[in-house]
C-alpha positions in Angstrom: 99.2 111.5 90.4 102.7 110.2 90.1 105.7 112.0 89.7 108.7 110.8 88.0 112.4 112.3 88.6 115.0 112.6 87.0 118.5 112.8 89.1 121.3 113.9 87.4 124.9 115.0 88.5 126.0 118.2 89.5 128.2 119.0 87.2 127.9 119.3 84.5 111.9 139.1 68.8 112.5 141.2 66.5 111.4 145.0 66.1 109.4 145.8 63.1 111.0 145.0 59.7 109.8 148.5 58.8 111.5 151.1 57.4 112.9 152.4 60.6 114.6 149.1 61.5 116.2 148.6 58.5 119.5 150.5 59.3 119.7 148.2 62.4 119.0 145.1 60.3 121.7 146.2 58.0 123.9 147.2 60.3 123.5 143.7 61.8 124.0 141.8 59.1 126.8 143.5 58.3 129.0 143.1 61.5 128.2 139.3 61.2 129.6 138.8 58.0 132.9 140.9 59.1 133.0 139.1 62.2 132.0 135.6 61.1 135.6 134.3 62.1 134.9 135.2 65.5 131.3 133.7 65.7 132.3 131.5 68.6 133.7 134.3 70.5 131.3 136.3 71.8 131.8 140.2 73.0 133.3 140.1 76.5 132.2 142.8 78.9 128.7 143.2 78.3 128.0 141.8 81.5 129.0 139.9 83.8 129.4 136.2 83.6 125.7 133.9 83.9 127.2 132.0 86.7 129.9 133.6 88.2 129.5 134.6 91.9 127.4 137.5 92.9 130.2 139.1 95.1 129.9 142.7 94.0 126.5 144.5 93.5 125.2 145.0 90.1 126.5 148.2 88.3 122.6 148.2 86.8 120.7 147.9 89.9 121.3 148.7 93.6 118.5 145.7 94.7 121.2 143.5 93.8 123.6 144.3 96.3 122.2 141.9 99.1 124.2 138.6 99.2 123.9 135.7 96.5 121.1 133.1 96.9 121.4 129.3 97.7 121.4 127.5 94.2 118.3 125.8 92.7 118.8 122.5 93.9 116.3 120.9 91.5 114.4 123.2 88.2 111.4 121.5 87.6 109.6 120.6 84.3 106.9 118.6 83.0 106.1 116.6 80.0 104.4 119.2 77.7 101.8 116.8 76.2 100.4 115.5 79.3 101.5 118.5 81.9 101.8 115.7 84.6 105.0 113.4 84.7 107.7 116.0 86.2 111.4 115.8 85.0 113.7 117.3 87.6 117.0 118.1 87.1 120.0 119.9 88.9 121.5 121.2 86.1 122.4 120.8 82.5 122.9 117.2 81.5 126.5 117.0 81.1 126.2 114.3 77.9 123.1 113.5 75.2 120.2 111.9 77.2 116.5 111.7 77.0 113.5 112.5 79.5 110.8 109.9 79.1 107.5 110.5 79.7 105.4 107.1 80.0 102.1 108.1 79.8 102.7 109.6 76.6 105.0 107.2 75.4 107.4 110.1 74.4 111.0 110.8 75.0 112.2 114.6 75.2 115.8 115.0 73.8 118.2 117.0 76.4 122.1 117.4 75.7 124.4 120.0 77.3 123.1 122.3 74.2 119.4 122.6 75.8 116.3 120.6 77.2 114.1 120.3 73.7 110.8 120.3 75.5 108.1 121.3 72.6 105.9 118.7 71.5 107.4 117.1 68.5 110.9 117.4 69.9 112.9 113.6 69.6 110.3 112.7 66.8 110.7 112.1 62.9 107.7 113.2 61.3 107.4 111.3 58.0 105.1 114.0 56.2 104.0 116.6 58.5 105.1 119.7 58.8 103.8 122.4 61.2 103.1 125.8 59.3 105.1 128.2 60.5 104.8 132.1 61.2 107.1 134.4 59.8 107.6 136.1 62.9 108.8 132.9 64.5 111.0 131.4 61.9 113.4 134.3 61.9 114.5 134.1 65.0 115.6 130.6 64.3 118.1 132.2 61.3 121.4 131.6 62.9 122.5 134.7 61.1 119.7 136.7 62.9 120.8 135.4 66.1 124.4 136.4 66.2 123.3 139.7 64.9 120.8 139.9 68.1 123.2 141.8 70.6 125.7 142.6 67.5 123.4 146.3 66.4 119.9 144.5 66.2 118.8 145.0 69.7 120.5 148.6 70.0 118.1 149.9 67.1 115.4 149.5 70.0 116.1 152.9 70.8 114.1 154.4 68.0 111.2 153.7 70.0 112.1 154.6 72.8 113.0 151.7 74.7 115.7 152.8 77.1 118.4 150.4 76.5 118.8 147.0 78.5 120.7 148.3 81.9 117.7 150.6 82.5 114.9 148.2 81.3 116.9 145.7 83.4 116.5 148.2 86.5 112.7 148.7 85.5 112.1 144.4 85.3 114.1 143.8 88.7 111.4 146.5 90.6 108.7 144.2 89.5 110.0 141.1 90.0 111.1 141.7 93.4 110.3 140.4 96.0 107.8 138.2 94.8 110.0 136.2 92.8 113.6 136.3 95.5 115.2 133.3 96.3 113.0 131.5 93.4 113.3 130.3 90.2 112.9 133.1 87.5 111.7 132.1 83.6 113.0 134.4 80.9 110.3 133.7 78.2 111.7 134.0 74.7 115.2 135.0 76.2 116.8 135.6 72.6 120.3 135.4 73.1 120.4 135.5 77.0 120.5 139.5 77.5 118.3 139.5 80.3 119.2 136.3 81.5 122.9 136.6 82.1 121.7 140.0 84.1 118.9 138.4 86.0 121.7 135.4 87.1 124.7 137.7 88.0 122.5 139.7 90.3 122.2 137.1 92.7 118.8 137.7 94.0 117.2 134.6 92.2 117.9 130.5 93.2 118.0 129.8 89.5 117.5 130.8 86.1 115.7 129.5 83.2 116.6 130.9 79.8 113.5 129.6 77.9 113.0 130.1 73.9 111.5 128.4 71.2 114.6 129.4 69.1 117.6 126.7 68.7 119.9 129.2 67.6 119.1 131.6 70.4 120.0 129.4 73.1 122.9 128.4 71.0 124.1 132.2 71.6 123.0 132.3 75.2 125.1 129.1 75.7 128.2 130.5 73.9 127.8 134.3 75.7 127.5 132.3 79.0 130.8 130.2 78.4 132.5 133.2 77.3 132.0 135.2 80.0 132.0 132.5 82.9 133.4 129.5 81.5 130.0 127.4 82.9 126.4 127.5 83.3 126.6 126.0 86.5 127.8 128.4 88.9 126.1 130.2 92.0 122.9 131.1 90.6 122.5 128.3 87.9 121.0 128.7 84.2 119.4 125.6 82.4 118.4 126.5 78.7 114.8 125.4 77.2 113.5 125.3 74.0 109.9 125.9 74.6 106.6 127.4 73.2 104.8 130.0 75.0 102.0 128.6 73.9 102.4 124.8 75.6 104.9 126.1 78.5 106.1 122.7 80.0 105.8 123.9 83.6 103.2 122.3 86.1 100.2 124.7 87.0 101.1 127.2 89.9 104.5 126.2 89.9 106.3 129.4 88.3 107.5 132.4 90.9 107.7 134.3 87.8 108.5 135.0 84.0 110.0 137.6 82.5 109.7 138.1 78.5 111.6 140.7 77.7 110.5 142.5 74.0 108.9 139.5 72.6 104.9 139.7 72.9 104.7 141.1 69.7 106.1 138.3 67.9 104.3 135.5 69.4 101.8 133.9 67.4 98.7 134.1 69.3 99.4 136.2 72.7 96.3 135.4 74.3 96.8 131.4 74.5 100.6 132.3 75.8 99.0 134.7 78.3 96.7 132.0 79.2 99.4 129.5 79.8 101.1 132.6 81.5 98.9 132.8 84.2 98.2 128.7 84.4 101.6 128.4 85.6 102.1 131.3 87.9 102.1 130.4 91.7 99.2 132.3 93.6 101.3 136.0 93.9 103.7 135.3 91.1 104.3 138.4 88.7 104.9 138.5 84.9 106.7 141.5 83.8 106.8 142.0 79.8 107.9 144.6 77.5 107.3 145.1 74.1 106.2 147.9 71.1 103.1 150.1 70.7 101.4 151.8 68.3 102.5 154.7 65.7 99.7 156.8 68.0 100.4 155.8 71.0 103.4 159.2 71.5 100.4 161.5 71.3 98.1 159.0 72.8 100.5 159.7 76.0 99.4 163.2 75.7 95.9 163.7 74.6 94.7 160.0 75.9 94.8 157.0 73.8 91.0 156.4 73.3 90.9 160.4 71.6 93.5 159.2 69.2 92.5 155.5 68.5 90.8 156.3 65.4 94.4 157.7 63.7 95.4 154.4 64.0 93.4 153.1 60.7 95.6 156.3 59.1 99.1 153.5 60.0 100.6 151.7 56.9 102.5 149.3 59.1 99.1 148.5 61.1 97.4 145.1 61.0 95.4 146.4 57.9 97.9 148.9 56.0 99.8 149.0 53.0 103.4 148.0 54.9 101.5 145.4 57.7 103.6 143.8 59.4 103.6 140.4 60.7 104.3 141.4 64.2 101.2 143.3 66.2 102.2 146.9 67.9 100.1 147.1 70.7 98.0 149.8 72.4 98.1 149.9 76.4 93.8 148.7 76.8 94.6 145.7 74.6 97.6 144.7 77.0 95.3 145.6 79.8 92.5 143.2 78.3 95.4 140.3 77.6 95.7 140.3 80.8 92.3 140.6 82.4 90.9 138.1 80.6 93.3 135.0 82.0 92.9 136.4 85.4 96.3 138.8 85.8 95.8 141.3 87.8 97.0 144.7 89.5 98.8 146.3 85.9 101.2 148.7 86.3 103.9 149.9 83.5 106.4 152.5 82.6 106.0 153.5 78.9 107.7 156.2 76.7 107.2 156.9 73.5 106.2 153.7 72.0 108.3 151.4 74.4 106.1 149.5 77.5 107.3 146.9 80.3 104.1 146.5 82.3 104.0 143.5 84.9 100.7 142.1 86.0 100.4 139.4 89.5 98.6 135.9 90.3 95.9 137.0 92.6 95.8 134.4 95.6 93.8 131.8 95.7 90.6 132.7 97.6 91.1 136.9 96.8 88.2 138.9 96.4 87.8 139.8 93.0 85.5 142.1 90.5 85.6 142.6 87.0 86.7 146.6 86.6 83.7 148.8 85.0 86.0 150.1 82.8 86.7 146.7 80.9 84.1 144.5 79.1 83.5 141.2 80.1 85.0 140.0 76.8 87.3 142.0 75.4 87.0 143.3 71.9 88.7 145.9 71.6 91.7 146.5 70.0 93.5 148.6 67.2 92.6 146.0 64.9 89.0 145.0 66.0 88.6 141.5 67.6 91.3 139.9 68.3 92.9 138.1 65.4 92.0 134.6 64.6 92.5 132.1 61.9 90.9 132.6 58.4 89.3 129.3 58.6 87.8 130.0 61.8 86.6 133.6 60.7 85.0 131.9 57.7 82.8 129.6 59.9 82.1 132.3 62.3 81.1 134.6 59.1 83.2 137.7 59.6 85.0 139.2 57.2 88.4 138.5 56.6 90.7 141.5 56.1 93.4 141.5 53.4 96.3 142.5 56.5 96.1 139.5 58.5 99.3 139.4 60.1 98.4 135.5 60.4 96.6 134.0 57.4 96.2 130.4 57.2 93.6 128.4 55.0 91.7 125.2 55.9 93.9 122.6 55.9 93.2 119.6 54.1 95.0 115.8 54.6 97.3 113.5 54.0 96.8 110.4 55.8 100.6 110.2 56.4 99.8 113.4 58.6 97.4 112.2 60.3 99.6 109.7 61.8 102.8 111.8 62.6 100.3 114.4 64.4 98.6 111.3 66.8 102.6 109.9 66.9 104.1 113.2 68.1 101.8 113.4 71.2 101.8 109.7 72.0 98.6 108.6 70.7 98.8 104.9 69.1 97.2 101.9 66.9 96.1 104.5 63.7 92.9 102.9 62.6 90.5 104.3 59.9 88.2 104.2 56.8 88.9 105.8 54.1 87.0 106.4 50.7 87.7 108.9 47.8 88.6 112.3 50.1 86.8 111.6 52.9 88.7 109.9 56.1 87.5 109.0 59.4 90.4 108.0 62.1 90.7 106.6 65.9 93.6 106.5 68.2 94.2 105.2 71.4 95.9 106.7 74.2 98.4 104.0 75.6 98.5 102.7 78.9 101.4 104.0 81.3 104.1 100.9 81.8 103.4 100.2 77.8 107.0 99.4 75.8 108.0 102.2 73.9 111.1 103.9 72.1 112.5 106.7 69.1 114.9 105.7 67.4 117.7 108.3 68.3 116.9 109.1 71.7 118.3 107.8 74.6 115.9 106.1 77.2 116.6 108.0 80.7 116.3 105.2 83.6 116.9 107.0 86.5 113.2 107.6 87.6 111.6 107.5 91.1 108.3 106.4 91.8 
């Protein structure tokens, strides 16, 4: 398989919308329009700067007191179509360029903003339109995402999550020392809260502050800045815009990822767990925290399985009154997520109904057996199976309950779509027949070395064989 490089220079998800968010929400919302005027200014203090040097030990953890870490001299990515031709860069491109893939015909936007890595970034779809989830789209409100670290975040605590200086102590046990002196992934980073911590301890080569949010890394960028004046300092941070669910990251090549309250709002977490685990090195750890059930405080006590059946009794559960669109988890189905894409050894610190739980990459060649305990494919759940989409559920005959958190319908064409769809993942020369509602298509995948171009994008050149 080839590789091809990219050199450039040195220099350069939301808690439930329940009732018991709301005064966060509002509070949020709030503070941003009284502080609108300062929207490019963001608090100082918090912590400290992304890329500063690691001189002093970390107020928040006493791991971090050994000296800072050689720099990441290259973070590497791959074309999220194919997962094959690699992009590597030093750090964040210091004008508007583009990363070409030429198998797939496809060039990836990248500017000093962020690498745009998901698969219809740099193309103009003519028609199609991805449906979106709820859960997703908000985070992409700029509004939401200056109110992220502005009161949002603190109304955590009503669940018990311990605030991010202690959950940042409880991510850095786990993480170390499998992932030291390597690259660390902050999965859906929101507006760089873990992040800037993870980089200003100085116990990691480099940092990437991953989310499928533009607006998000927009806020990471501008808290970085305004605490260190750069990204680029002694443990560097490259922003991504990504999707857990196509992570552009070769298999095995990932020390570790860290997603810090955000399982809950991914679409479907057990494809991103999947992808998860495809990209861990042998021994690499993800460490996750997110929301369970309204049971799960007496669950701690009397034993989740004794109290599972209360959980039908939850109006904001997957089938009450007040559903939500994001899934509050019980501790067996994060135990199953995990199981079934081959993460092992779970342990996890929960209270109340917070949970950061980290899981490992068993080594290639490890003995391993499926626990008694677990069955060979999971179905349990608060919820029942797992949740799929309607259409699918239709074909398969089960019933499909009024509080899917994800509803979707059979989708039917336009031809138009048809063709942005094969376009956006570099497949060419649309043929077809066509008569009254019925259409059958072929496409042909491209040869590598084949002319292409986007209008809009800039061609990067500086590739090595």
């Amino acid at each position: 398989m080839r590789q091809r490089e990219v050199a450039l220079p040195r220099r350069w998800y939301l808690t439930p919308p329940m009732p018991s968010l709301a005064p966060p929400v509002a509070a949020g919302v709030v503070l941003a329009s009284r502080a609108a005027s300062a929207f490019r200014q963001p608090r100082r203090g918090v912590v400290a700067a992304a890329a500063a040097a690691a001189t002093a030990p970390s107020s928040s953890s006493g791991s971090s007191s050994s000296p800072p870490l050689s720099p990441a001299k290259n973070f590497d990515f791959v074309c999220p179509i194919c997962l094959q031709n690699h992009f590597r860069l030093s750090s964040m491109p210091p004008q508007p360029m583009g990363l070409s893939c030429g198998r797939c015909q496809r060039t990836f936007p990248a500017s000093p903003a962020y690498l745009d890595l998901t698969l219809t970034s740099g193309v103009q779809q003519k028609v199609y339109k991805q449906r979106s989830w709820g859960g997703t789209e908000l985070f992409r409100n700029p509004l939401v995402s200056f109110a992220y670290e502005r009161g949002w975040r603190q109304g955590f605590a009503w669940a018990g999550f311990p605030g991010a200086d202690k959950e940042y102590d409880i991510a850095m046990s786990y993480l170390l020392p499998a992932a030291s002196g390597k690259v660390l992934v902050d999965m859906s980073c929101g507006s760089g809260l873990f992040s800037r911590r993870f980089a200003r301890s100085g116990r990691f080569a480099g940092v990437i502050a991953a989310d499928f949010s533009e607006s998000m890394l927009q806020q990471t960028r501008e808290y970085c800045l305004a605490e260190g004046g750069t990204l680029n300092g002694s443990t560097p941070i490259m922003l991504l815009r990504a999707d857990v669910g196509r992570l552009p990251f070769a298999t095995g090549s990932v020390a570790a990822i860290h997603a810090g309250a955000a399982i809950h709002c991914w679409p479907n977490p057990q494809v991103a767990l999947a992808e998860i685990s495809r990209v861990l090195a042998p021994g690499g750890v993800f460490v996750a925290s997110t929301f369970l059930s309204a049971t799960a405080p007496l669950g701690q006590v009397l034993g989740d399985d004794a109290v599972r059946p209360l959980a039908m009794l939850d109006p904001t559960g997957g089938t009450g009154l007040m559903s939500s669109p994001y899934r509050w988890w019980e501790e067996q189905e994060l135990r199953d997520l995990c199981t079934a894409v081959g993460l092992q050894d779970f342990r996890r610190e929960r209270d109340w109904r917070f949970i950061m739980f980290a899981v490992t990459k068993p080594t290639e060649g490890a003995s391993w057996t499926q626990p008694p305990s677990t069955p060979l494919v999971p179905e349990r759940g608060l919820r029942g199976p797992p949740v799929s989409w309607v259409g699918t559920r239709q074909l398969r005959n089960e019933p499909v309950l009024p509080g899917n958190p994800r509803p979707q319908q059979m989708t039917y064409w336009e031809e138009q779509e048809l063709r942005d769809l094969c376009t956006a993942v570099g497949l060419q020369d649309f043929r077809r027949e066509r008569d009254w509602r019925f259409v059958m298509f072929a496409v042909t995948k491209s040869t590598e070395g084949a002319p292409f171009g986007f209008a809009g994008a800039e061609s990067s050149a500086d590739f090595v064989e």
